[in-house]
Z-matrix of the N, CA and C atoms (Angstrom, degrees):
N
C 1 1.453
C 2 1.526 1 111.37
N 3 1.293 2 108.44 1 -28.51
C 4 1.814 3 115.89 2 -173.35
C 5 1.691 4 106.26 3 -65.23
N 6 1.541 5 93.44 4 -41.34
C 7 1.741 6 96.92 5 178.83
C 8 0.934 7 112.34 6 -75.98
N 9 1.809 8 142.60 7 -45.56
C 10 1.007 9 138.58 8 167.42
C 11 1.239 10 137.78 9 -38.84
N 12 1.837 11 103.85 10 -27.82
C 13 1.752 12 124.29 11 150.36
C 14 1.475 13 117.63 12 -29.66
N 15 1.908 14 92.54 13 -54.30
C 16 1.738 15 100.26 14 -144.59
C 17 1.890 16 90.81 15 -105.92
N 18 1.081 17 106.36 16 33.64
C 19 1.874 18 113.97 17 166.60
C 20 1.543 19 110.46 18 87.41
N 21 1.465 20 127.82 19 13.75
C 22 0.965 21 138.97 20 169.05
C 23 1.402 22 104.97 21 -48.76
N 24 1.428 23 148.93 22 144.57
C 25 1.404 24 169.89 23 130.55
C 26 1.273 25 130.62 24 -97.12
N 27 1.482 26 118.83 25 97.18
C 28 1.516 27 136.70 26 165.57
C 29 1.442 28 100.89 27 -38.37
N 30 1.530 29 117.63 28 140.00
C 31 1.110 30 129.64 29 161.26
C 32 1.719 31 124.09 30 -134.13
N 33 1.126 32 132.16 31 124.23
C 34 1.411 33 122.10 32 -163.81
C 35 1.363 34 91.47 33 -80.26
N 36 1.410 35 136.29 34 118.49
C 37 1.524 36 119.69 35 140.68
C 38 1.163 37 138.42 36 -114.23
N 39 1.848 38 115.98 37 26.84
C 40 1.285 39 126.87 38 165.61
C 41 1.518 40 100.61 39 -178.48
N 42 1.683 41 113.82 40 163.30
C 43 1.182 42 124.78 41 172.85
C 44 1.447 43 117.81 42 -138.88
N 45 1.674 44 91.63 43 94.60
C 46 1.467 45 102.15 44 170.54
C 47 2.036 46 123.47 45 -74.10
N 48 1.694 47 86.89 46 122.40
C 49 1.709 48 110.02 47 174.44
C 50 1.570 49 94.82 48 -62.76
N 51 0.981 50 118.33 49 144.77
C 52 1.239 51 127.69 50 143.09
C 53 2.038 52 127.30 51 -107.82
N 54 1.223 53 97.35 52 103.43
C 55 1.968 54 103.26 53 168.36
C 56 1.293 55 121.10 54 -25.11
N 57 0.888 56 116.70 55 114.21
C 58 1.735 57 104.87 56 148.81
C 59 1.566 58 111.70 57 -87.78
N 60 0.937 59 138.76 58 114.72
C 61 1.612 60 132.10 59 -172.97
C 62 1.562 61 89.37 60 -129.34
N 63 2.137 62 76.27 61 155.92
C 64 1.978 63 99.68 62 -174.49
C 65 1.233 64 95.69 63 -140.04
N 66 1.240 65 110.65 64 163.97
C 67 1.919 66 107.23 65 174.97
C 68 1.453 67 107.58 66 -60.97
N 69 1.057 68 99.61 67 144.12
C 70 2.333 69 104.56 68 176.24
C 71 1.310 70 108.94 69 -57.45
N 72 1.449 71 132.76 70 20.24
C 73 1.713 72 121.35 71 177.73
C 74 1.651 73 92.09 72 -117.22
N 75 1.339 74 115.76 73 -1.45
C 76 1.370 75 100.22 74 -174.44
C 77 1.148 76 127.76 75 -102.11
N 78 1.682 77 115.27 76 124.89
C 79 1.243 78 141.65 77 -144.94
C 80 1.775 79 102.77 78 -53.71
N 81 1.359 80 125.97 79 -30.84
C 82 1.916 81 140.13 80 -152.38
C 83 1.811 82 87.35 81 -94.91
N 84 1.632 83 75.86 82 126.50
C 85 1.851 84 90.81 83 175.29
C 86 1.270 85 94.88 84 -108.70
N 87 1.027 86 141.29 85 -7.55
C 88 2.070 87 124.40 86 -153.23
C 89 1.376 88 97.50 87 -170.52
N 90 1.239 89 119.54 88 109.80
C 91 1.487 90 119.10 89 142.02
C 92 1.098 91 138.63 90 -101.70
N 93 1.347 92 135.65 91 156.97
C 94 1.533 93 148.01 92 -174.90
C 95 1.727 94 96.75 93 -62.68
N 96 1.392 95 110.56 94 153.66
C 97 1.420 96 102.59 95 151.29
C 98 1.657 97 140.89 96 -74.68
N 99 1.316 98 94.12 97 -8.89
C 100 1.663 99 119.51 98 172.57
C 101 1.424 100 114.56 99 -94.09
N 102 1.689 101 107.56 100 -26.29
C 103 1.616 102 99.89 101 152.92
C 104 1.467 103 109.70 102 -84.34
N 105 0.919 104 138.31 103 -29.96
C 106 1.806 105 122.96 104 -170.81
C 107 1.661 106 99.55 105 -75.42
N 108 1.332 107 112.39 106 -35.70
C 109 1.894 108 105.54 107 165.88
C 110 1.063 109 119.56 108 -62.72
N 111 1.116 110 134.00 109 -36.27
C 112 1.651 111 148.53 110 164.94
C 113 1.366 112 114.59 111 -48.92
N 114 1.431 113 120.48 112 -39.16
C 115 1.070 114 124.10 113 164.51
C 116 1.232 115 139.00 114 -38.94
N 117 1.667 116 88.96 115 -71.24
C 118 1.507 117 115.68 116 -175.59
C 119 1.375 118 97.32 117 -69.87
N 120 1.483 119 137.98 118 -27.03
C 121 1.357 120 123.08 119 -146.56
C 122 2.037 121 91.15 120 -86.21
N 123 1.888 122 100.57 121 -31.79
C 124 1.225 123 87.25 122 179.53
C 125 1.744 124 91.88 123 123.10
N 126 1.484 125 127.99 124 -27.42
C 127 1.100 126 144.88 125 174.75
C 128 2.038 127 104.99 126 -46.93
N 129 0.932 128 104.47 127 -55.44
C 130 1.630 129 120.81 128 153.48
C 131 1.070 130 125.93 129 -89.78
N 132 1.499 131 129.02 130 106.37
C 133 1.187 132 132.22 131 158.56
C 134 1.793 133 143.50 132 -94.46
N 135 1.588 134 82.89 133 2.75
C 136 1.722 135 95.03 134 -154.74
C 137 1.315 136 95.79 135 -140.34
N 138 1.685 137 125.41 136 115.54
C 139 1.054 138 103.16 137 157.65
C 140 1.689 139 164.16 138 -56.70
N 141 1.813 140 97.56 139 -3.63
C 142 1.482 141 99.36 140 -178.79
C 143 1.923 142 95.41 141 -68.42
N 144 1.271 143 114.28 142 -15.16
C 145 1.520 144 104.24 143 -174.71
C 146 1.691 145 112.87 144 -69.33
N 147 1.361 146 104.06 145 -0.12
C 148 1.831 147 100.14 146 -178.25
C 149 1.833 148 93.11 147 -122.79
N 150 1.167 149 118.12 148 -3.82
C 151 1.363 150 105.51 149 161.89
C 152 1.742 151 112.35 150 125.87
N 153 1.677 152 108.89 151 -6.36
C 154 1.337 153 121.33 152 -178.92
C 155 1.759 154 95.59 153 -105.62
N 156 1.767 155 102.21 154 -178.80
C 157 1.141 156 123.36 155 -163.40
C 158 2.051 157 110.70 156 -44.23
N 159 0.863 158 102.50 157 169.93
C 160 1.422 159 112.54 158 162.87
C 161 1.784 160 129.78 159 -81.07
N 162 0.962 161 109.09 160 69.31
C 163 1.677 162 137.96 161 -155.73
C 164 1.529 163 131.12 162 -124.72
N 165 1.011 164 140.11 163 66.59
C 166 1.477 165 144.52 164 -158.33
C 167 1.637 166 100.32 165 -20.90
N 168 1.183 167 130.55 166 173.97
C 169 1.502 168 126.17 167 177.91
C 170 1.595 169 81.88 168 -138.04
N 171 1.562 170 88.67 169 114.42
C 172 1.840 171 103.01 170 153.55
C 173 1.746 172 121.30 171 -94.86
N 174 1.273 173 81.29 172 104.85
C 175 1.741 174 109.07 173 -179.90
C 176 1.635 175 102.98 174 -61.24
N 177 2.109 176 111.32 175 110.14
C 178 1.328 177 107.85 176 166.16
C 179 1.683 178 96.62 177 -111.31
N 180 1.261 179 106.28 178 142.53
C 181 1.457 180 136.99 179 168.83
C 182 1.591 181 126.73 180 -107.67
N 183 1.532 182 128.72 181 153.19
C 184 1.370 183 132.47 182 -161.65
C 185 1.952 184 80.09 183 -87.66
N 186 1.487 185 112.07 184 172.80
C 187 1.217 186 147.60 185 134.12
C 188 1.270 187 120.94 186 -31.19
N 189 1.653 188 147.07 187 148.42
C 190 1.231 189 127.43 188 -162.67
C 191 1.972 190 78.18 189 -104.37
N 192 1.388 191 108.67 190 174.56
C 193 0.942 192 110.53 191 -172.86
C 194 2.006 193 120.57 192 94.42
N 195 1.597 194 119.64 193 -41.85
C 196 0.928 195 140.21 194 -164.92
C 197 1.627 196 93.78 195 -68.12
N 198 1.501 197 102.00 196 152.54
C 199 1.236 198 118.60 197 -177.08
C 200 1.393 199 106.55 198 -90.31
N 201 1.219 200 138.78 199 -63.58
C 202 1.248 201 129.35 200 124.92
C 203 1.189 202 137.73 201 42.71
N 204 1.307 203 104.10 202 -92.58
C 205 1.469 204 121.94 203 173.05
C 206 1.315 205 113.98 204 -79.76
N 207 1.889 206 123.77 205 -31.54
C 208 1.775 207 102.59 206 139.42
C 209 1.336 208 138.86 207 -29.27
N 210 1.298 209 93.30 208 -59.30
C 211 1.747 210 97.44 209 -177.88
C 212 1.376 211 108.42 210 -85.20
N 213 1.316 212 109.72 211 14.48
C 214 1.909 213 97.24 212 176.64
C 215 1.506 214 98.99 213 -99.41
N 216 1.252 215 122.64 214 -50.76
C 217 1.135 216 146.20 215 144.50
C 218 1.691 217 122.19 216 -9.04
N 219 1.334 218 87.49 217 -78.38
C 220 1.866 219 90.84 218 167.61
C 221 1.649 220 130.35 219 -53.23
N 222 1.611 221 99.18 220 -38.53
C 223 1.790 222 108.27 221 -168.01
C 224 1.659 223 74.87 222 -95.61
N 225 0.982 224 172.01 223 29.23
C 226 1.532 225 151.27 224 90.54
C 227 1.112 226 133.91 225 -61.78
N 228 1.348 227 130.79 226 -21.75
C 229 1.179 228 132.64 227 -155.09
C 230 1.193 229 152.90 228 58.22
N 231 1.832 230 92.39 229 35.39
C 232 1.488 231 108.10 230 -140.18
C 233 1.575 232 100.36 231 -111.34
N 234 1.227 233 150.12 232 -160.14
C 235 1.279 234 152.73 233 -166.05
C 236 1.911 235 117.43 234 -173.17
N 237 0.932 236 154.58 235 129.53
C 238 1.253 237 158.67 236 148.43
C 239 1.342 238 109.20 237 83.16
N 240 1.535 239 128.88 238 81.90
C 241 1.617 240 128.57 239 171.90
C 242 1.325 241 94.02 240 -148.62
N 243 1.367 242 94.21 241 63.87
C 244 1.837 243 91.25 242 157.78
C 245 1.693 244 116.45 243 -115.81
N 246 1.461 245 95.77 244 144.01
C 247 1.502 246 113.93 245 -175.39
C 248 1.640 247 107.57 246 -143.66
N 249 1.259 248 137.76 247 -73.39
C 250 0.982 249 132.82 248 -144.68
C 251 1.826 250 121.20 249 -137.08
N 252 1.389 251 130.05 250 177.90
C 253 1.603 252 113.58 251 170.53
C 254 1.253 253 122.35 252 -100.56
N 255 1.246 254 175.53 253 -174.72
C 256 0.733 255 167.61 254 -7.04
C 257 1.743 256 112.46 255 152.47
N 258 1.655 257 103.44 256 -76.46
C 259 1.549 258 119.14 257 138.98
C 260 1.647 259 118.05 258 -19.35
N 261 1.278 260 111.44 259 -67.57
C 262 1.500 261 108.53 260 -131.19
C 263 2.003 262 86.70 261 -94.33
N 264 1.547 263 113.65 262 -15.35
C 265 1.195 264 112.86 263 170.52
C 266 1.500 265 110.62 264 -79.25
N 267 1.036 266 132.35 265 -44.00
C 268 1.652 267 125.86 266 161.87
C 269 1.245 268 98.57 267 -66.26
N 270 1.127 269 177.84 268 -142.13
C 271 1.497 270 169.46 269 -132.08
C 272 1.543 271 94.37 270 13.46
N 273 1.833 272 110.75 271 -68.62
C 274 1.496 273 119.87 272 -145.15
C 275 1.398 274 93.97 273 -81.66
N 276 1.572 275 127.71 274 -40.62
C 277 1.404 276 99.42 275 -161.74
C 278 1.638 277 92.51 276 -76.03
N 279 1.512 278 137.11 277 -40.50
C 280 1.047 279 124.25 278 -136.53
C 281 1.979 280 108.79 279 -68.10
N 282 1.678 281 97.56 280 -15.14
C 283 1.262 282 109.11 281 -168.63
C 284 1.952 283 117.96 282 -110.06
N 285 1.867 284 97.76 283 -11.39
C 286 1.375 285 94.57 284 159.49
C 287 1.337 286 124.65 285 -98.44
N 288 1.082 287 145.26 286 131.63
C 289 1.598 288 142.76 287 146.31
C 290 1.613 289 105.01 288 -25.71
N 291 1.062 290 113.38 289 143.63
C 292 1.225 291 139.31 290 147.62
C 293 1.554 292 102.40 291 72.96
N 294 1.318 293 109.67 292 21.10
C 295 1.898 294 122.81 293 172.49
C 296 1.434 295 116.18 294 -87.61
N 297 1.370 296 104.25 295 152.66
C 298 1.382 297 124.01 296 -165.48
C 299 1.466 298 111.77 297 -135.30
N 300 0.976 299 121.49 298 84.86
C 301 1.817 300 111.99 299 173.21
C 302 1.577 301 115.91 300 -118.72
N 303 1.311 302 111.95 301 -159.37
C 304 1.637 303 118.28 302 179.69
C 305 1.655 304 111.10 303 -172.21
N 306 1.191 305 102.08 304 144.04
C 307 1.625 306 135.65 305 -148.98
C 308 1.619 307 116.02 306 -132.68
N 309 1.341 308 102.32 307 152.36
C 310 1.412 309 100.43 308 163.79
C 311 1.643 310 122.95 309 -71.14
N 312 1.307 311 141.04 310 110.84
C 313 0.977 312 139.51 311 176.84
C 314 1.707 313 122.23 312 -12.24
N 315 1.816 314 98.91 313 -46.91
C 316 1.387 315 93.04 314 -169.99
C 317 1.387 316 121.10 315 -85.37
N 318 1.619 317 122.47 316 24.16
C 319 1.156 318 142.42 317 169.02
C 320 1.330 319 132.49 318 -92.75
N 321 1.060 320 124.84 319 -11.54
C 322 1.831 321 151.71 320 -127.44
C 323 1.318 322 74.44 321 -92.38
N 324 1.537 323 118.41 322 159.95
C 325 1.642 324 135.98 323 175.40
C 326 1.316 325 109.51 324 -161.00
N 327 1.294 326 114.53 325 -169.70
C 328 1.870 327 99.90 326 177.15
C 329 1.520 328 101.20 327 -111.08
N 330 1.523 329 125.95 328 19.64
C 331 1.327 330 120.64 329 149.65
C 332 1.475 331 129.67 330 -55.62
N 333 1.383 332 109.75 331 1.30
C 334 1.285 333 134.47 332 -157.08
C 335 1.424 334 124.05 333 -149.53
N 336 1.525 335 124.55 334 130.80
C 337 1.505 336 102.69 335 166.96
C 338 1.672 337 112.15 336 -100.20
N 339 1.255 338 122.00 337 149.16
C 340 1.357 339 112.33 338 176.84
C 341 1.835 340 106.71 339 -81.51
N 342 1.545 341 121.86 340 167.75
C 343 0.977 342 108.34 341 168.02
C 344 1.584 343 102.06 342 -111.23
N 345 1.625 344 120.42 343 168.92
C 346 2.004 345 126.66 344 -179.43
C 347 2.041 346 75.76 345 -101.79
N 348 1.529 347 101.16 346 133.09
C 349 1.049 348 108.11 347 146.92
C 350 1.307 349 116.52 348 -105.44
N 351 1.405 350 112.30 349 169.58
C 352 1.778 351 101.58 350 173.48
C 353 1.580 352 98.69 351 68.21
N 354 0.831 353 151.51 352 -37.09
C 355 1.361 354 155.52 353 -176.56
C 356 2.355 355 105.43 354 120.97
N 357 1.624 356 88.01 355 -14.51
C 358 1.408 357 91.28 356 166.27
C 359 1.565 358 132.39 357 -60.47
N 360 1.165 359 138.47 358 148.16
C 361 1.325 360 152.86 359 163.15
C 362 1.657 361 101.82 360 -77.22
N 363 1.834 362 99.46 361 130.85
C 364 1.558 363 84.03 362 167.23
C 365 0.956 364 93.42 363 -107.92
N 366 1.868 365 98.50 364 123.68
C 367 1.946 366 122.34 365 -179.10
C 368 2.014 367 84.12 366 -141.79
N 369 1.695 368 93.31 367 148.50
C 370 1.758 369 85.21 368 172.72
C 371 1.448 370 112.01 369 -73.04
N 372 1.073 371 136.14 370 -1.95
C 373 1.683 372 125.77 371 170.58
C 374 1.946 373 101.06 372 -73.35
N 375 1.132 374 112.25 373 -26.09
C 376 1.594 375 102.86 374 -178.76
C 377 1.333 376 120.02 375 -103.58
N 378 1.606 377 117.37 376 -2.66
C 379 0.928 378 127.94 377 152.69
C 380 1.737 379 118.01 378 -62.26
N 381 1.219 380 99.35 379 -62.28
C 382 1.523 381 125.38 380 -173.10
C 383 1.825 382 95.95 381 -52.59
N 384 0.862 383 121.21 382 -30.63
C 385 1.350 384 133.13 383 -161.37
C 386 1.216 385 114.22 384 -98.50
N 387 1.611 386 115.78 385 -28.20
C 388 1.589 387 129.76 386 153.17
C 389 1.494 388 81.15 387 94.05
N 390 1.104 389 143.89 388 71.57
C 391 1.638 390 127.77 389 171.88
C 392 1.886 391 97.00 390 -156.57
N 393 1.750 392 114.06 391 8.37
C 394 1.156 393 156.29 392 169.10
C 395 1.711 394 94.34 393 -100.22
N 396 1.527 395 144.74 394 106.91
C 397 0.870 396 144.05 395 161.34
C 398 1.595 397 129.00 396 -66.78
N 399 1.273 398 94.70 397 -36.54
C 400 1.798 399 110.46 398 -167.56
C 401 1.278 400 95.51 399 -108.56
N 402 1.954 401 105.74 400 104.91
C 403 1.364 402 98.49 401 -179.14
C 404 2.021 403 81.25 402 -168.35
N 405 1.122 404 102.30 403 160.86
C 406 1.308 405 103.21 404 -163.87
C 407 1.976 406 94.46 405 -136.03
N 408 1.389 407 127.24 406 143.47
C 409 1.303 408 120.99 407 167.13
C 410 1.706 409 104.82 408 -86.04
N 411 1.764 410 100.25 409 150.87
C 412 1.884 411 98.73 410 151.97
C 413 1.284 412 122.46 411 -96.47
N 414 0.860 413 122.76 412 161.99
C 415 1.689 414 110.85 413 -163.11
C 416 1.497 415 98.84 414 -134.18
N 417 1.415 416 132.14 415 135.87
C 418 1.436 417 144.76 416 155.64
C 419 1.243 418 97.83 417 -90.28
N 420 1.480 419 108.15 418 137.24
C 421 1.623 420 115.82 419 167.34
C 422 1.650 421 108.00 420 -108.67
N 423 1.096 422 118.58 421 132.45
C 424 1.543 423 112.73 422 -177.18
C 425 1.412 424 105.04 423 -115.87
N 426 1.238 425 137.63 424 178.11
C 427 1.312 426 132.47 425 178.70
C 428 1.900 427 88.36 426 -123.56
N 429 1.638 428 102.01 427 101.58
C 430 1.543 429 116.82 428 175.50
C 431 1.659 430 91.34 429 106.21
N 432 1.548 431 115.51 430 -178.27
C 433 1.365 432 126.71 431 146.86
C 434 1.329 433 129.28 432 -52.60
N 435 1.417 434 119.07 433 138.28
C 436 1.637 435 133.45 434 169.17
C 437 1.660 436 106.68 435 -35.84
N 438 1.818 437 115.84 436 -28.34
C 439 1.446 438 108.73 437 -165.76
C 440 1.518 439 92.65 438 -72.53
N 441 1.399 440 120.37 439 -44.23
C 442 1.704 441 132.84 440 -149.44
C 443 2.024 442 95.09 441 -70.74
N 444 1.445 443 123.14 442 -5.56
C 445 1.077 444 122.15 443 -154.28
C 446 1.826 445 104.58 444 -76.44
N 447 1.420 446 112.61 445 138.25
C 448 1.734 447 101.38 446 150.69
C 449 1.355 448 127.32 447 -48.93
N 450 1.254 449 120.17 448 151.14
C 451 1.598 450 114.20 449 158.81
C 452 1.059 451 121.49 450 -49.25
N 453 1.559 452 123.18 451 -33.60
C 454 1.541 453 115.57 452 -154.26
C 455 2.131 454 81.90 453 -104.31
């Protein structure tokens, strides 16, 4: 807001999805957003409580600092689940049972299954479409409008 004082201008120039990913044996295609907060908060610990096997859920989290885990954080309302980077969280879920983490969309592989929240797929058409909940903008700040800008 301080820059926005002094002629600063928000600019959207992308919208990063963020994953929810689980190891590929796990039975849960779709969670609520009040179950994926439940999760993390610790309120859920077990997956037969979202509708899959009877299996403790090992909660993976970003690094503090991570952008990521801001915006995972923020569009939940959640606070303190840091563990790992980017890498080493697709590493952990893809290789523990009964793991739960989240990623930048444009990382996703089949070391991993993603989960549909909302009943959505995170694909960029459902992002783009906002019917993808967990998704964060990047923002360019310009000093004035993009029209008022130099070429270089």
């Amino acid at each position: 807001d301080e820059e926005k004082e002094k002629g600063a201008v928000e600019n959207i120039v992308a919208i990063d999805g963020i994953a929810v990913v689980v190891d590929p044996a796990n039975g849960v295609a779709d969670l609520t957003r009040e179950q994926l907060a439940d999760v993390y908060t610790g309120k859920i610990n077990n997956w037969k409580d979202l509708g899959g096997s009877d299996a403790p859920i090992v909660v993976v989290g970003r690094e503090s600092g991570s952008g990521t885990r801001g915006a995972f954080e923020e569009l939940l309302g959640l606070e303190d689940n840091e563990l790992d980077s980017t890498g080493a969280v697709m590493a952990k879920v893809a290789s523990t049972p009964g793991s739960i983490g989240y990623v930048s969309l444009d990382v996703l592989d089949d070391t991993v299954k993603a989960l549909n929240l909302e009943g959505a797929e995170p694909t960029e058409e459902n992002i783009k479409a906002g019917s993808y909940f967990l998704s964060r903008p990047f923002v360019m700040a310009t000093k004035g409008d993009l029209s008022q800008q130099s070429e270089l």
